[in-house]
C-alpha positions in Angstrom: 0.0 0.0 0.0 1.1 3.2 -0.9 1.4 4.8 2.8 1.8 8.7 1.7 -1.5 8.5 0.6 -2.9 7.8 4.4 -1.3 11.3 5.4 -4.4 12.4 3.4 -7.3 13.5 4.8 -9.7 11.4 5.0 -7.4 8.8 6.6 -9.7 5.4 6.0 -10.6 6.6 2.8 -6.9 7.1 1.4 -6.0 4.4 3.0 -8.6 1.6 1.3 -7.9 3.7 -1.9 -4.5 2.8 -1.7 -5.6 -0.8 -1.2 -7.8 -0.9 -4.3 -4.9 0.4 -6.1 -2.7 -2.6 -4.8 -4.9 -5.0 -7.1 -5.2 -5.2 -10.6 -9.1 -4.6 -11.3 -9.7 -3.7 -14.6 -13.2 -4.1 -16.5 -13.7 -7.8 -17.0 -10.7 -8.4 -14.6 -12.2 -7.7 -11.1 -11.6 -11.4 -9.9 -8.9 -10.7 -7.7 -10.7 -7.3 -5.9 -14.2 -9.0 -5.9 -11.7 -11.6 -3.2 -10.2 -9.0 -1.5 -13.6 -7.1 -0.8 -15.0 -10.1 0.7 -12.3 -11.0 2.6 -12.1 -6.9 4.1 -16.0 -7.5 4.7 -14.9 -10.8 7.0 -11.9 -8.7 8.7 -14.6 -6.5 9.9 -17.3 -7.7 10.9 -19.8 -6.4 8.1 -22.9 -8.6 6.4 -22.5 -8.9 2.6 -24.2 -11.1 -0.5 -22.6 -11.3 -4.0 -24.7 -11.8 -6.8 -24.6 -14.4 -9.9 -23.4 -10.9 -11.9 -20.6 -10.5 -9.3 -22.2 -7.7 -7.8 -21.5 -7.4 -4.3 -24.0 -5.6 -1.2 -22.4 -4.6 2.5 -25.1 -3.7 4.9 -24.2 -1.9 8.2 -27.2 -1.6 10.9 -28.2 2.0 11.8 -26.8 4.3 14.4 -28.6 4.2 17.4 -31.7 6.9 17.6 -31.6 6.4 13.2 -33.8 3.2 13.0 -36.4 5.3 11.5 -34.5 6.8 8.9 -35.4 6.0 4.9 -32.7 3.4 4.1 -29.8 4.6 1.8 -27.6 2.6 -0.7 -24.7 4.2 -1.4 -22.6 3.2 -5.1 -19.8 2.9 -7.2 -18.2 0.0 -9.4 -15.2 -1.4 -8.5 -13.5 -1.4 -12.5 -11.5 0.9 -13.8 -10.3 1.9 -17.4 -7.0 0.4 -18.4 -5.0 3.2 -20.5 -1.2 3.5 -20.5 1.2 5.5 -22.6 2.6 4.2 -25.7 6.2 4.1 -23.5 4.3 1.9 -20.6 4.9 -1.2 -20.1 2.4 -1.8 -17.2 -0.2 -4.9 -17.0 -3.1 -3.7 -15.9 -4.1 -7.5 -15.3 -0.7 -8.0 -13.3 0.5 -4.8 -11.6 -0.7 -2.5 -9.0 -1.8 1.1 -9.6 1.2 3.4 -8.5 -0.4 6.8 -7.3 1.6 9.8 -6.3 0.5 12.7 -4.5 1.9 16.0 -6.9 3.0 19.7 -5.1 0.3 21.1 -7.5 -2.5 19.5 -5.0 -3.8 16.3 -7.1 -3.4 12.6 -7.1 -2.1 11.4 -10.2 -0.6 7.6 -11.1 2.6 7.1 -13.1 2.0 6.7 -16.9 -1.5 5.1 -16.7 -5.2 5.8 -15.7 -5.1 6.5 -11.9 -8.9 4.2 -11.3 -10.1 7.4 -8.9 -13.2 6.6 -11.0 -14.6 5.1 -9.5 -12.2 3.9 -6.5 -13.0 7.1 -4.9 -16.5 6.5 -4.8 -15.7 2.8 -3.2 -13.6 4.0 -0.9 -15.5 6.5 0.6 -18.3 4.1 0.6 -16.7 1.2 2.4 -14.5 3.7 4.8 -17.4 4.6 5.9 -18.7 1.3 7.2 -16.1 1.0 9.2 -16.0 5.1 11.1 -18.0 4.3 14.1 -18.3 8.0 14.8 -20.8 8.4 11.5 -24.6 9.0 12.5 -26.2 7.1 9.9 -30.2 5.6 9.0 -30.0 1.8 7.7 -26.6 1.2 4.9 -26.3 -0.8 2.2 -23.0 -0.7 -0.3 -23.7 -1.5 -3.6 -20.2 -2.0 -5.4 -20.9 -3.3 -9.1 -18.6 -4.8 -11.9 -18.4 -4.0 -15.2 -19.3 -0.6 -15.2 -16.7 0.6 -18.1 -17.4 -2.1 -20.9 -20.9 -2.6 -20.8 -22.7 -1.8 -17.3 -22.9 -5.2 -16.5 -23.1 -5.6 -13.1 -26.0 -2.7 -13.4 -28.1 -4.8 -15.9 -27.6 -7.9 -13.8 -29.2 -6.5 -11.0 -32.3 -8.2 -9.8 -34.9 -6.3 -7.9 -35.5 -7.7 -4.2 -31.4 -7.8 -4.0 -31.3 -4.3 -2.0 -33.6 -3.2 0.7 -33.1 0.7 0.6 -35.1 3.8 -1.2 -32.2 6.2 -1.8 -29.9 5.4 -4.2 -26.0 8.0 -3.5 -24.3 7.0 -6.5 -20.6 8.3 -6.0 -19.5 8.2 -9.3 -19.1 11.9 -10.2 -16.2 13.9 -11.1 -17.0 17.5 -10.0 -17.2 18.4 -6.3 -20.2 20.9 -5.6 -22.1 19.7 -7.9 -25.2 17.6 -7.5 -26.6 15.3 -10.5 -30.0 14.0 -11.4 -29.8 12.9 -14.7 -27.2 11.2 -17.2 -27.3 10.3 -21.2 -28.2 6.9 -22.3 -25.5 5.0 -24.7 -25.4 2.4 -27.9 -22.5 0.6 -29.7 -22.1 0.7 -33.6 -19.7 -1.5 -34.1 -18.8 -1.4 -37.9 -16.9 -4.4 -40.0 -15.6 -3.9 -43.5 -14.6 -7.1 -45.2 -11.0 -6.0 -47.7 -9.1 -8.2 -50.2 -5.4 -8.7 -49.9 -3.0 -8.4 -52.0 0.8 -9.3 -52.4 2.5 -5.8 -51.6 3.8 -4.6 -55.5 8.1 -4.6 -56.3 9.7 -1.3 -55.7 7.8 -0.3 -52.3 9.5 1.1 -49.2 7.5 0.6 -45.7 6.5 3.0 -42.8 5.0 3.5 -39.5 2.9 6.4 -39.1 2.1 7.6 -35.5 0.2 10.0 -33.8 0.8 10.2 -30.0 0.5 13.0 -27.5 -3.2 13.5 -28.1 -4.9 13.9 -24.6 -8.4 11.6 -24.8 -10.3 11.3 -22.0 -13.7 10.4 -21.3 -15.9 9.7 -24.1 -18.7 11.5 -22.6 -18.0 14.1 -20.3 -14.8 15.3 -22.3 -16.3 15.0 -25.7 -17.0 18.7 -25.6 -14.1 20.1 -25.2 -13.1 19.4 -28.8 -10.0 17.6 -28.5 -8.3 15.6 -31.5 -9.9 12.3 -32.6 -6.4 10.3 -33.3 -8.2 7.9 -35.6 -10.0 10.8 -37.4 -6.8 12.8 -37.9 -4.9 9.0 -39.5 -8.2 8.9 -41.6 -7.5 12.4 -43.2 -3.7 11.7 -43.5 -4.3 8.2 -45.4 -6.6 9.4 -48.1 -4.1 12.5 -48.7 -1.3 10.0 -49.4 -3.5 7.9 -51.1 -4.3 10.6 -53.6 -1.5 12.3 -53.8 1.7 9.3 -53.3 -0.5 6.3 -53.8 0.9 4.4 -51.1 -0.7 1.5 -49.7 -2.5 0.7 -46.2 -1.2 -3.0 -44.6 -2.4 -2.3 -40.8 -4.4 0.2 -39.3 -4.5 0.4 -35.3 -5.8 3.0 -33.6 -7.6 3.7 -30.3 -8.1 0.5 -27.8 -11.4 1.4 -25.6 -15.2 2.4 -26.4 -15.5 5.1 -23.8 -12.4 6.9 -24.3 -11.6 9.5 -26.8 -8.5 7.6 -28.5 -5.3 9.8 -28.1 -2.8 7.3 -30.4 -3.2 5.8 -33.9 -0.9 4.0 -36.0 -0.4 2.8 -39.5 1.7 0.3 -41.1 2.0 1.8 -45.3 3.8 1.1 -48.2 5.1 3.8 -50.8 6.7 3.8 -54.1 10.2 4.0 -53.7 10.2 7.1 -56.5 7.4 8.9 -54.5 9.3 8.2 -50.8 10.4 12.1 -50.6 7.4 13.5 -51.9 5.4 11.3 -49.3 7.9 12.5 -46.8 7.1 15.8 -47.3 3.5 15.8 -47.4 3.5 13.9 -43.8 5.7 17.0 -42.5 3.2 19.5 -43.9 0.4 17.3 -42.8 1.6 17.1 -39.2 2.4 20.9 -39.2 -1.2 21.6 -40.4 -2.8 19.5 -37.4 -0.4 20.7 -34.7 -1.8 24.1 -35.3 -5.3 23.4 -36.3 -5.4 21.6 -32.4 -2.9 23.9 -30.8 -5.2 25.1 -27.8 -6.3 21.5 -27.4 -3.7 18.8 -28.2 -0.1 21.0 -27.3 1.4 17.5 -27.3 0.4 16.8 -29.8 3.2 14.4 -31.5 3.6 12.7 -35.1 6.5 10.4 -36.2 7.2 8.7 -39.3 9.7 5.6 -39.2 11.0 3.9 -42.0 10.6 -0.1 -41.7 11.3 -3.2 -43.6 8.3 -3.5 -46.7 5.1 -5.2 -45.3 4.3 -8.3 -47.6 0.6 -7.7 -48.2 -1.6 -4.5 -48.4 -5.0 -3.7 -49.2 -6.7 -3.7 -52.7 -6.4 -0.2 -54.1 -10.0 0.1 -54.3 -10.8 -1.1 -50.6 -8.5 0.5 -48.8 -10.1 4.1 -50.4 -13.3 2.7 -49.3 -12.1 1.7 -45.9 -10.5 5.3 -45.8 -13.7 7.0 -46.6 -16.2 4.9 -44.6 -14.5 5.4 -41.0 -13.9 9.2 -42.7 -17.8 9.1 -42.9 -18.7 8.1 -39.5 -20.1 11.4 -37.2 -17.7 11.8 -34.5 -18.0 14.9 -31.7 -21.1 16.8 -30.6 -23.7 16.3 -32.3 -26.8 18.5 -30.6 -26.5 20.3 -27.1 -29.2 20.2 -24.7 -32.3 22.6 -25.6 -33.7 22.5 -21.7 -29.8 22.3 -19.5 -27.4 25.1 -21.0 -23.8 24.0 -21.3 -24.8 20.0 -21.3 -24.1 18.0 -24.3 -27.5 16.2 -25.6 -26.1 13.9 -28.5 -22.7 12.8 -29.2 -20.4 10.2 -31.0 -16.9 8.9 -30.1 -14.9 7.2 -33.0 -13.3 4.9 -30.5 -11.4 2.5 -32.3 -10.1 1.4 -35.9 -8.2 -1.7 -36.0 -7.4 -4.3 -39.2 -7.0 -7.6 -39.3 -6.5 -10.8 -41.9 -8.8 -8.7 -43.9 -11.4 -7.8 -42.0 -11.7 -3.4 -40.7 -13.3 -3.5 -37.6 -14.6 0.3 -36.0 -16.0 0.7 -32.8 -18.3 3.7 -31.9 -19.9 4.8 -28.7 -23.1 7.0 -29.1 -25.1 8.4 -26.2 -28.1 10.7 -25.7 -30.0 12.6 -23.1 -32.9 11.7 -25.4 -33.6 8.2 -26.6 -35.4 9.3 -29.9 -32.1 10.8 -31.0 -29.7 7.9 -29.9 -31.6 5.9 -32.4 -31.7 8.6 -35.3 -28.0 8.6 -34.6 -27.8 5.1 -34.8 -29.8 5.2 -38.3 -27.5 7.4 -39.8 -24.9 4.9 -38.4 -26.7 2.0 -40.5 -27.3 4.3 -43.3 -23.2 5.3 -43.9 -23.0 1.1 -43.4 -25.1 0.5 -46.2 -23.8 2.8 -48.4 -19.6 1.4 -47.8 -21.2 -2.1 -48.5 -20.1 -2.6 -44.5 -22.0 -4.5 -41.6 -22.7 -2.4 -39.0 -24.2 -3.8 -35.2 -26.0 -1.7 -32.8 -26.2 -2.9 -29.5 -25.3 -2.7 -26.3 -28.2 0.2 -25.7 -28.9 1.3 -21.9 -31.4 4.3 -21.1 -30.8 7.3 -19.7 -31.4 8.7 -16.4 -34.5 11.4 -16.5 -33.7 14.4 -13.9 -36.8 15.2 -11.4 -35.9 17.9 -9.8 -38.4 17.3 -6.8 -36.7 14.7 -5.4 -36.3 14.3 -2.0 -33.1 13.5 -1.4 -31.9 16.1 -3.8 -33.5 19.2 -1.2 -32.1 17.4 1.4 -28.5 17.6 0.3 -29.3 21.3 -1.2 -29.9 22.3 2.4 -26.8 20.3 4.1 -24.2 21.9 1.2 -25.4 25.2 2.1 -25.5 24.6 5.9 -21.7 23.5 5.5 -20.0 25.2 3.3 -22.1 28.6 2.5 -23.2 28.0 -1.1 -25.7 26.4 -3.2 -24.4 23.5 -5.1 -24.7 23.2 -9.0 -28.0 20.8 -10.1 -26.9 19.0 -13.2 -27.4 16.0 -15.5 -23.9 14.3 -17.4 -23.5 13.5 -20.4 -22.2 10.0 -19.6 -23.2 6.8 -18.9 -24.3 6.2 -15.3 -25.9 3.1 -13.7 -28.4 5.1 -12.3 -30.2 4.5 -15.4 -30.5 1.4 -15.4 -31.1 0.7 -11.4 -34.4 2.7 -12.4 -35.4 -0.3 -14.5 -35.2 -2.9 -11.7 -36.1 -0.5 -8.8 -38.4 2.4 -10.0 -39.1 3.8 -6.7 -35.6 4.7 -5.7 -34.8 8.7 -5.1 -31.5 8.9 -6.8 -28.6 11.5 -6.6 -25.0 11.0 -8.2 -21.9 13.1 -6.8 -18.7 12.9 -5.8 -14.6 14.9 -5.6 -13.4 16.8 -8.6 -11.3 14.2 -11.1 -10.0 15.5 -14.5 -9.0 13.5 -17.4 -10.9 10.2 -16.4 -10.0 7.1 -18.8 -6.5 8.3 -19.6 -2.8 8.4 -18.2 -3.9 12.1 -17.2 -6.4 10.9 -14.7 -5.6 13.0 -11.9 -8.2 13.6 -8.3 -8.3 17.0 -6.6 -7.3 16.5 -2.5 -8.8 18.9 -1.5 -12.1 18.4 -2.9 -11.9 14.7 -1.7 -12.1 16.0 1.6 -15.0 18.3 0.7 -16.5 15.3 -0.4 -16.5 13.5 2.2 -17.6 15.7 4.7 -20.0 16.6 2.4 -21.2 12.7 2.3 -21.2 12.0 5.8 -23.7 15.7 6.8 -26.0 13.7 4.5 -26.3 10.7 5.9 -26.5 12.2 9.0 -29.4 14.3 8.0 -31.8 11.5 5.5 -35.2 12.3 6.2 -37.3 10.0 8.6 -39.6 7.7 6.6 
């Protein structure tokens, strides 16, 4: 355990971060957490129940003179996002998490995602099941799996599991600010089948990469226009194509649904009489995108490196169809919000692009405040499909969460932020996909709120978590619980 991080405040909650950080849990890796969770639940003393899902519930007894408070669940899912640099060698099925505590006041971990989302939320959640000195109603911990890839722990959830009416999720990034609603989200997974063909005499091979680009999450960061890297290999492909008629053997950019991809890399051949003019046109290329992104992507990085001729390419005329199809696909905002200023309604995320033995494969993530328009953007999805001659699968849909701004819970917490710290907290809905929406469908008469500490740059190697508002946080978290209404 990393033991600087208990000089934090609060203590148990650093402290069973650090822990969390200790094992490997990535999404659809959370075997050896899931253990140690249930083994922390025997070291103290608290009742829990897994489900067939994996999901996992703690339950701690009320404080005494708080029987008659409404029962709370508080939430978070115990995954993370595995993302590393290009330079990382880390196994995120293998090695620990190595967090650091940085002079400029934030938590960051060294070259990969740091897992504060949502190991914060956990953390808080389980640290406090263990303070004695927390005034609290009846507690249940709900700690799902699978929340990253696919919110499977949240659709596995069978109603009759939990026994509580509020629902705390603690799996948002902005301290002071309380949500009530959240976008729903559907894959389009594309597939493009290309012939192959013996790579022609008098060809010279390259690498293309683009590095540096900073990502992040596909939702909440999808606003701040920041470089696609698959968009920007897309545009520099079809210029060579047309211009030095090289051709594409491998194509590999991106690596996860809900992150923006920051990296893309291409494995080309070039006529050895064209090599200088295709050198050039990368340098201009690069120089055009380092200053169309220069307030967004400063690190932005390109590199071209000569390597021994790949044996087989694409067909000329598939790889300018492959080119222009994953050109084709939206990517970005699509609509903001009519009825929340500032909130992104509908977006796309071109999240990966990968070949292989002849088959493009490109992975989309599309989510919506409004269903109607998730599924008009999935049509136009099916639509650019049919038109490439590609397949195209949507799936993996989950609703949204619809705000009610009468909830009770939500003036209860409204009057305990202002009680504590002197301001009125923000009331806002995410454009991401939270489990909230989907606990709705197995228990519809929950009263559901979603907060949590200030964390930048979730689901990349940037992922960094404010101190300071952790402690906010928690304060924040415990007043509440303190002050649920009677039932």
């Amino acid at each position: 355990m990393n033991t600087e991080l208990s000089k934090l405040y609060p203590t148990k909650m650093w402290e069973i971060f650090a822990n969390i950080c200790d094992i490997p849990h990535p999404s659809k890796h959370e075997e050896k957490i899931l253990i140690w969770l249930k083994n922390w639940a025997k070291d103290h003393h608290i009742d829990y129940v897994q489900d067939e899902t994996g999901n996992i519930i703690l339950r701690k007894p009320p404080t005494k003179g708080y029987e008659n408070r409404v029962p709370v669940v508080m939430q978070g899912h115990i995954d993370m996002v595995p993302q590393a640099n290009s330079d990382s060698t880390h196994n995120f099925v293998t090695d620990p998490i190595l967090p650091r505590i940085c002079d400029d006041g934030w938590v960051r971990a060294t070259g990969t995602t740091l897992g504060a989302d949502n190991g914060m939320g956990c953390a808080a959640a389980m640290a406090i099941l263990i303070d004695e000195n927390i005034e609290h109603g009846p507690l249940e911990v709900l700690v799902t799996v699978d929340e990253e890839t696919g919110m499977t722990g949240a659709f596995g959830l069978k109603p009759g599991f939990i026994k509580g009416d509020i629902l705390i999720n603690l799996d948002s990034e902005d301290e002071g600010e309380l949500y009530v609603g959240c976008a729903g989200g559907m894959d389009a997974t594309f597939e493009f089948e290309y012939n192959i063909q013996l790579t022609p005499a008098d060809m010279k091979g390259y690498e293309i990469a683009f590095t540096g680009l900073k990502g992040g999450h596909s939702g909440m960061d999808i606003v701040l226009g920041r470089a696609n890297a698959n968009k920007v290999l897309m545009r520099l492909l079809k210029k060579a194509i047309e211009n030095c008629n090289i051709r594409i053997a491998e194509i590999n950019g991106g690596s996860l649904r809900n992150a923006i991809p920051r990296e893309a890399f291409a494995t080309i051949a070039v006529p050895e009489n064209m090599s200088s003019k295709f050198e050039e046109l990368m340098k201009t290329f690069a120089d055009t995108i380092a200053k169309e992104f220069a307030a967004t992507e400063p690190n932005f990085a390109f590199s071209l490196k000569p390597i021994e001729t790949p044996k087989e390419v694409m067909g000329t005329e598939c790889q300018m169809k492959a080119v222009n199809l994953v050109l084709a696909i939206p990517n970005g905002v699509m609509r903001m919000s009519d009825s929340m200023p500032g909130l992104v309604e509908t977006s796309t995320n071109l999240a990966i692009v990968k070949t292989e033995k002849g088959l493009l494969s490109i992975a989309n993530l599309m989510r919506s405040s409004v269903d109607s328009a998730k599924e008009a953007v999935g049509e136009k999805m099916r639509a650019i499909a049919q038109l490439a001659g590609a397949k195209i699968e949507l799936e993996g849909g989950y609703p949204g969460w619809k705000p009610n701004l009468e909830s009770p819970i939500l003036k209860t917490m409204l009057q305990v932020y202002e009680n504590k710290f002197g301001k009125t907290p923000e009331i806002k809905a995410i454009h991401a996909g939270l489990e909230c929406g989907l606990f709705g469908a197995a228990y519809p008469h929950w009263d559901m709120i979603s907060f949590g500490p200030t964390i930048r740059s979730p689901h990349s190697p940037d992922e960094r978590v404010n101190i300071e508002s952790v402690g906010k946080f928690w304060d924040f978290l415990v007043e509440t619980l303190k002050n649920v209404p009677v039932k």
